[in-house]
C-alpha positions as CSV (number, residue, x, y, z in Angstrom):
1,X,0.0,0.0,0.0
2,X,1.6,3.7,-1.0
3,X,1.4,6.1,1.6
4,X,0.9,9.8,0.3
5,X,3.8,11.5,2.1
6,X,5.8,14.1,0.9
7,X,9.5,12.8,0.6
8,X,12.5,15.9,1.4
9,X,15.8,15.3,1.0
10,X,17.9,18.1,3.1
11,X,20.8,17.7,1.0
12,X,22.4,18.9,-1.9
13,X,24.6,16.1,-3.2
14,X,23.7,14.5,-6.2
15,X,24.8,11.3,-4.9
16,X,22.3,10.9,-2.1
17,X,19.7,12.1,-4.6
18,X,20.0,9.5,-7.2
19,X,20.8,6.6,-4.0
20,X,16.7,7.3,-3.2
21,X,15.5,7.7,-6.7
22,X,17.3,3.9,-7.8
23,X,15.3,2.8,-4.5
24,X,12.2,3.8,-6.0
25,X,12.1,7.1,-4.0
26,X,11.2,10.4,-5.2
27,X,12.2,13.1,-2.8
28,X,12.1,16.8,-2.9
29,X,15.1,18.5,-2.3
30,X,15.3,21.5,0.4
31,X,19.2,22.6,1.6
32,X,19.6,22.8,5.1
33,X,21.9,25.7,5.4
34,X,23.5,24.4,8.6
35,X,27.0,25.9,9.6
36,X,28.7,22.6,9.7
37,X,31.8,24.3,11.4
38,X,29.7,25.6,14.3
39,X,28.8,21.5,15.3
40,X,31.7,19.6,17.2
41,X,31.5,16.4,18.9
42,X,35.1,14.4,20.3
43,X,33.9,11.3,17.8
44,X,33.8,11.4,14.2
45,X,30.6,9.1,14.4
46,X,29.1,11.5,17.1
47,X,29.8,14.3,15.0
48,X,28.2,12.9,11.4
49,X,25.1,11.8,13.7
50,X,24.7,15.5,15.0
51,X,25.1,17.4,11.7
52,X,22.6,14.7,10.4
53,X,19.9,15.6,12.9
54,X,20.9,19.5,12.5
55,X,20.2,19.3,8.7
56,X,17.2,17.6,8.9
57,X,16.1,20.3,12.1
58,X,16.6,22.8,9.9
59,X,14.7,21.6,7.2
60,X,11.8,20.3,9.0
61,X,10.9,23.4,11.0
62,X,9.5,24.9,7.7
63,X,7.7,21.5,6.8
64,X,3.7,20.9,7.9
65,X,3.3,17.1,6.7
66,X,6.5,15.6,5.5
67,X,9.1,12.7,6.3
68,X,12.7,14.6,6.1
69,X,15.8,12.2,5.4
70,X,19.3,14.0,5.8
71,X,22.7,12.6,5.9
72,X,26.2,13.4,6.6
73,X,29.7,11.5,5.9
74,X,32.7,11.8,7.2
75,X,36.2,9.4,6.5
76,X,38.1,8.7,9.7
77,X,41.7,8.3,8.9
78,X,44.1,8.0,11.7
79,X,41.5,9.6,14.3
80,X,40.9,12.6,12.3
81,X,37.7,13.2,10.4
82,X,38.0,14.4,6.9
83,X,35.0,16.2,4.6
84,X,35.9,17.9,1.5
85,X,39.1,19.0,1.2
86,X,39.9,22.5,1.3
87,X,41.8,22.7,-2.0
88,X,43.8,20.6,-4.7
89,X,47.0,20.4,-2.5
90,X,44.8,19.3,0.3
91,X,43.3,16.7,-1.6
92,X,46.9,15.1,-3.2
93,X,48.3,15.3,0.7
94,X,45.5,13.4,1.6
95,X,45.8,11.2,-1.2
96,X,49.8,10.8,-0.8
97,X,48.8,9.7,2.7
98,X,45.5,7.2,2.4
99,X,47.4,5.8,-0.5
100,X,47.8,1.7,0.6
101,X,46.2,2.5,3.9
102,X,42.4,2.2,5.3
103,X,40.2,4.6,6.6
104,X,36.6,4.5,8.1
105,X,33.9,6.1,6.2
106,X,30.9,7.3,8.9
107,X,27.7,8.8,7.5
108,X,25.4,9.9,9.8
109,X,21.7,9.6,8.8
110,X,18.6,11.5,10.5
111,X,14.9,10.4,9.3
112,X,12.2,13.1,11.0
113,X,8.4,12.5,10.6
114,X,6.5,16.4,10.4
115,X,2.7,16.0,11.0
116,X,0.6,19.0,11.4
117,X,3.4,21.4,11.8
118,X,5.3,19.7,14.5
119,X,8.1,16.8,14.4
120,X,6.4,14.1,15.4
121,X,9.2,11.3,15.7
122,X,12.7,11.4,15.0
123,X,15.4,8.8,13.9
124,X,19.0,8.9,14.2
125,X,21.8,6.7,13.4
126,X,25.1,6.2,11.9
127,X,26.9,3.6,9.2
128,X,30.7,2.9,9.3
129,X,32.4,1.3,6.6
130,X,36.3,0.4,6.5
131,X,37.4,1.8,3.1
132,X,40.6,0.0,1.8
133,X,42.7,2.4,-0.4
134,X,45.0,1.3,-3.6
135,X,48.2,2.8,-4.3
136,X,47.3,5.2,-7.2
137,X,50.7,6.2,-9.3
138,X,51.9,10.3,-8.4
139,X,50.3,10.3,-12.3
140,X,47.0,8.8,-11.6
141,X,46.3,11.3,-8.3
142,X,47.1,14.4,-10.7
143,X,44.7,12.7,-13.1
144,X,42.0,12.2,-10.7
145,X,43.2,16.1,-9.1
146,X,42.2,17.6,-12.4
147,X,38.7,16.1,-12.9
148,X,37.5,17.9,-9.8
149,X,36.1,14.9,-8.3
150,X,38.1,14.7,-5.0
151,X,37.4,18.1,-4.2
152,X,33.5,17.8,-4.0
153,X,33.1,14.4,-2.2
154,X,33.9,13.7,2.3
155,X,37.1,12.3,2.0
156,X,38.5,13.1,-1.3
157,X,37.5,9.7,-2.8
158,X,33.9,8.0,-4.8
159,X,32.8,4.7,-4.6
160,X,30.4,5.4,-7.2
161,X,32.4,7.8,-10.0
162,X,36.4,8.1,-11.5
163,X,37.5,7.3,-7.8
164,X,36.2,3.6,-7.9
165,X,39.5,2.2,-9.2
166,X,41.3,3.4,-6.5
167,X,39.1,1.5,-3.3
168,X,40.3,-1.9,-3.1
169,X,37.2,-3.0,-1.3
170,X,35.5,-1.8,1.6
171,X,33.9,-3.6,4.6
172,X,30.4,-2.9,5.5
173,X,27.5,-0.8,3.6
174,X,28.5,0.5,0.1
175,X,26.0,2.8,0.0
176,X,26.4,4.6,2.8
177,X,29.5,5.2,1.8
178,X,27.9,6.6,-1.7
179,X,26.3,8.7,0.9
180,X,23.3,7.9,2.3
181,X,22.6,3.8,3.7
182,X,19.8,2.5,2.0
183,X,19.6,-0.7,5.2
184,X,19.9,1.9,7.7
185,X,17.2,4.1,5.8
186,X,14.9,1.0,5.7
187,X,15.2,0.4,9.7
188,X,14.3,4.1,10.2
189,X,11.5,4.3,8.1
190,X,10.3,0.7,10.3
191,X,10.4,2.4,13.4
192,X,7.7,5.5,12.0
193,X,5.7,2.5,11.0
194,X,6.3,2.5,7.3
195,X,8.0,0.5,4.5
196,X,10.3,1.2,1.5
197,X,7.4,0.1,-0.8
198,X,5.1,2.4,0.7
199,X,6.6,5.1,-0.2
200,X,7.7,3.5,-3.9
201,X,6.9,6.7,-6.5
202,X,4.2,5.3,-8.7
């Protein structure tokens, strides 16, 4: 049985976007706006989980009757979290260093129900995935560099686009480090009392 619920993703990455529509979803997008710098937490799963629930906060106070889904990602490497990098030379440091080694990839996911105005449930949770990183040539890192990629993704690296050839394999959830975990989203959406397939675009 479909459920007539308006669907908002409080995201702007592309990536988490087309994750829902291959599940069948069909979300709205709304940006959340939320001063990621101004949210700190001393875990890097912590932190994801709280900028998760900020985004989708943000978006949801100015929804009447909708089911908001936001995410955020993070890659742990050596204790450290890492997002975007800040430029090109940050991206090839972090590159020169991740090369051969493994790193955690955390996404934080936040799933709140708006009825009538008001958040009516709420549900928070995080994904980690070990990521496993090839040894990319000096060459292939400039490559990659220049398409831009690196710079627009947590952690300087795709599972899903040109950085693919350089992940070995991971451990856990691909698509949560894509962006946003489908399982995890399934679980969530049990809890408010609803199914994937209800909420299947038809």
């Amino acid at each position: 049985m479909s459920v007539d619920r308006r669907l908002v993703l409080a995201s702007a990455s592309p990536a988490r976007l087309q994750l829902l529509r291959q599940a069948g979803l069909s979300p709205d997008v709304v940006v959340s706006g939320v001063d990621e710098s101004a949210v700190t937490a001393p875990r890097v799963a912590e932190l994801v989980a709280l900028l998760a629930a900020a985004k989708a906060q943000a978006v949801a106070k100015d929804e009447t009757d909708a089911l908001v889904v936001a995410a955020d990602s993070l890659l742990e490497f050596r204790g450290a979290g890492m997002g975007k990098p800040a430029d090109a030379e940050d991206a090839r440091t972090r590159w020169q260093r991740m090369s051969g080694r493994s790193g955690t990839l955390h996404t934080g996911q936040a799933v709140f129900d708006v009825r009538e105005g008001r958040i009516a449930a709420r549900e928070v949770g995080v994904t980690s995935t070990v990521v496993h990183f090839a040894s990319p040539s000096p060459a292939e890192i400039e490559a990659y560099l220049a398409t831009g990629e690196p710079l627009a993704v947590a952690g300087a690296f795709t599972l899903d686009g040109l950085g693919a050839p350089f992940v070995r394999r991971i451990e856990g959830d691909p698509s949560s480090v894509v962006g946003l975990s489908l399982p995890l989203l399934r679980t969530q959406f049990g809890r408010l009392g609803l199914s994937m397939s209800d909420l299947w675009r038809r």
